[in-house]
One Martini backbone bead per residue (centre of mass of N, CA, C, O) as a GRO file, in nm:
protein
  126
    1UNK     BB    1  -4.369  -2.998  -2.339
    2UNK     BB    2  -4.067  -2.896  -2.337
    3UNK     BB    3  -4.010  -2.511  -2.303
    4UNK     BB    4  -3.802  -2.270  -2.443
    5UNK     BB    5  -3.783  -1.907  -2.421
    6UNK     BB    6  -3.672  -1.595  -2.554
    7UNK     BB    7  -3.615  -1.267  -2.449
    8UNK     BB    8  -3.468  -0.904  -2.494
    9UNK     BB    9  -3.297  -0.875  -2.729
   10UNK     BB   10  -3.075  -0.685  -2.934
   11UNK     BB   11  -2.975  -0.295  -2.954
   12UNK     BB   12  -2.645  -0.176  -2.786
   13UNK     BB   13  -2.446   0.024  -2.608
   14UNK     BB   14  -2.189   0.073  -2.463
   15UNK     BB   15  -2.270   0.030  -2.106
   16UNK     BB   16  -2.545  -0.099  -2.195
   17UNK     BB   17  -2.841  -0.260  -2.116
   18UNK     BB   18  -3.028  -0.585  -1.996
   19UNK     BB   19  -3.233  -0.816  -2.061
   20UNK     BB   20  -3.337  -1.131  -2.016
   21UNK     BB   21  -3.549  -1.411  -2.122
   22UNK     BB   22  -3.690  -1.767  -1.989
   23UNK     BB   23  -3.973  -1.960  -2.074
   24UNK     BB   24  -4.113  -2.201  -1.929
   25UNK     BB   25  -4.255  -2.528  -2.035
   26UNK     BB   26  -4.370  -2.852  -1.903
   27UNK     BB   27  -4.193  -2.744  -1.623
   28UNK     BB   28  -4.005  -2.720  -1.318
   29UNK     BB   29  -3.743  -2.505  -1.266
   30UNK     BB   30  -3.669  -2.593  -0.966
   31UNK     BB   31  -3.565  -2.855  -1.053
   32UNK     BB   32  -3.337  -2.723  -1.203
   33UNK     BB   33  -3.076  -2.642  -1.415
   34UNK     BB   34  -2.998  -2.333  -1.531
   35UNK     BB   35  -2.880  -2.163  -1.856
   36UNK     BB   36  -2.658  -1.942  -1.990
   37UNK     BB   37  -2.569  -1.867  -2.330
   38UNK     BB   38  -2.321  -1.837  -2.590
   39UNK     BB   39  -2.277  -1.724  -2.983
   40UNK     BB   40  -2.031  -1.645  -3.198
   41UNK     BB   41  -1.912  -1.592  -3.458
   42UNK     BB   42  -1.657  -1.815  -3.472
   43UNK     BB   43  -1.757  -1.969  -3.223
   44UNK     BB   44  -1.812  -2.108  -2.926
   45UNK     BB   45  -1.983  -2.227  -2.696
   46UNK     BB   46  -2.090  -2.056  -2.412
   47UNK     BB   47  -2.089  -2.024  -2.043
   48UNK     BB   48  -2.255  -1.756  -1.886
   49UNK     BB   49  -2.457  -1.896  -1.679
   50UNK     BB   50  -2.592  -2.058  -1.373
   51UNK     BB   51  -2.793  -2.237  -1.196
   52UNK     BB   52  -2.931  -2.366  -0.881
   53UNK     BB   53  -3.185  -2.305  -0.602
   54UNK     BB   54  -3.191  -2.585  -0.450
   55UNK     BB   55  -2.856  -2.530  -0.431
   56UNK     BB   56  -2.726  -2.234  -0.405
   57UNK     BB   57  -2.645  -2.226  -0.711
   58UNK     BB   58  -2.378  -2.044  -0.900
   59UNK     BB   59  -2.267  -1.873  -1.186
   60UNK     BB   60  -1.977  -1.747  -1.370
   61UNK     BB   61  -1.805  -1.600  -1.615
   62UNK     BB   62  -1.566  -1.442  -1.593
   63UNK     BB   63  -1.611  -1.182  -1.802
   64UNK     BB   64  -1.934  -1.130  -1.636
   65UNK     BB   65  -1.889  -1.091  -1.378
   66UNK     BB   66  -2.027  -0.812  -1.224
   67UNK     BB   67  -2.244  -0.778  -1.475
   68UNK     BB   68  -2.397  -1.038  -1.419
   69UNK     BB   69  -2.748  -1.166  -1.360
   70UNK     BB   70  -2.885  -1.412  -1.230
   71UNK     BB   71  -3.231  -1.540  -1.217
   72UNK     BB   72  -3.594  -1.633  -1.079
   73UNK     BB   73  -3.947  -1.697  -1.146
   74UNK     BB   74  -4.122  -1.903  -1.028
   75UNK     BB   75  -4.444  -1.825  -1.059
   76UNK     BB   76  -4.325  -1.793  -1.421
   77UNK     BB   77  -4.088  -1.971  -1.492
   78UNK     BB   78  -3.858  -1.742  -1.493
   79UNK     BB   79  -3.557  -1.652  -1.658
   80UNK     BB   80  -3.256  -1.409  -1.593
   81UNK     BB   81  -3.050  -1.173  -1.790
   82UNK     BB   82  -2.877  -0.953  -1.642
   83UNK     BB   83  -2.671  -0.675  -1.852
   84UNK     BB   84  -2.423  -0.460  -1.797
   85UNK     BB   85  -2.164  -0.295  -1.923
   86UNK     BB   86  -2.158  -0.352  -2.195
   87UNK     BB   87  -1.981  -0.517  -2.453
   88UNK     BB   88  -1.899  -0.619  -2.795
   89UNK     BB   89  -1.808  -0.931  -2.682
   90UNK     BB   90  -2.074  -0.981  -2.625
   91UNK     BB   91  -2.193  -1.084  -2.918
   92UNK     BB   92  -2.456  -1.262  -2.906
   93UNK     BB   93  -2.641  -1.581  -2.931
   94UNK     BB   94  -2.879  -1.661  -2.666
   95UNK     BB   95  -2.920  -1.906  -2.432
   96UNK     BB   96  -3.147  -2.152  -2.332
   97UNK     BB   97  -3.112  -2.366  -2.033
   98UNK     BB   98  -3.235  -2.753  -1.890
   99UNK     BB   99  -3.149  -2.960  -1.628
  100UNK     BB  100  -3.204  -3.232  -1.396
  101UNK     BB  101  -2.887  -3.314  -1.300
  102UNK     BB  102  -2.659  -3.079  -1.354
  103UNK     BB  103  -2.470  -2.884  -1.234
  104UNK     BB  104  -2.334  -2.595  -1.285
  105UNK     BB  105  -2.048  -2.631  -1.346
  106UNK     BB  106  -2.109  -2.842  -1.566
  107UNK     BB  107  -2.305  -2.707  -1.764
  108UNK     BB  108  -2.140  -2.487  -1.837
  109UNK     BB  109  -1.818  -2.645  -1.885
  110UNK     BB  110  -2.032  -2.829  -2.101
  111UNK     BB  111  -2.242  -2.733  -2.242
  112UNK     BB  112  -2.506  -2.895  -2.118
  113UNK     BB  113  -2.834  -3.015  -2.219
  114UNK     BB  114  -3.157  -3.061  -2.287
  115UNK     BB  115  -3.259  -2.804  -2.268
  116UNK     BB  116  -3.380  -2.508  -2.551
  117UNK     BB  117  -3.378  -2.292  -2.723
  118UNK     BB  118  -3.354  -2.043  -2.976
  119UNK     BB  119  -3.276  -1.773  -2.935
  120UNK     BB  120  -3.104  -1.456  -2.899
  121UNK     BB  121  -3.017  -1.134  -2.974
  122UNK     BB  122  -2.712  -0.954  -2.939
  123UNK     BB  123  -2.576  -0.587  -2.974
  124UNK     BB  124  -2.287  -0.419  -2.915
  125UNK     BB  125  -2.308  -0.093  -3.050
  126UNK     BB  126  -2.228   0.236  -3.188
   0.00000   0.00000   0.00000
């Protein structure tokens, strides 16, 4: 059974940092494209970063470049979103998501995947 499991949300003051993990089980994420998204209330899901390793390939919406980082820990099965220098506009429930046939930048800009987790809240407030 595909799961995806996140974790590492919380609250944090603006500049100031966090980790996202999430934890895949039931196939080999090396073989998906993976992407982390997030949704603030009254708005619309939105792709903030997304990755397939196997094809060199990673993305990041406009936002969040050079302040967040995806990565992916082979060996743990499990996908990694560093965020630097957070800001209130950051707030939002985080998800990840995992897919086995869709691009990086398809996956981010339409937003879709087969499989989801359940999400974390980000708080970025002082």
């Amino acid at each position: 059974q595909v799961q995806l499991v996140e974790s590492g949300g919380g609250l944090v003051q603006p500049g100031g940092s966090l980790r996202l993990s999430c934890a895949a089980s039931g196939f080999t994420l090396d073989y998906y494209a993976i992407g982390w998204f997030r949704q603030a209330p009254g708005k619309e899901r939105e792709g903030v970063s997304c990755m397939r390793s196997s094809f060199g390939s990673t993305y990041y919406t406009d936002s969040v470049r050079g302040r967040f980082t995806i990565s992916r820990d082979n060996a743990k099965n499990t996908v990694y979103l560093k965020m630097n220098n957070l800001k209130p506009e950051d707030t939002a429930v985080y998800y990840c998501a995992a897919d086995p046939i869709m691009t990086v930048q398809a996956m981010c800009n339409m937003r879709r995947a087969t499989s989801w987790g359940q999400g974390t809240q980000v708080t970025v407030s002082s």
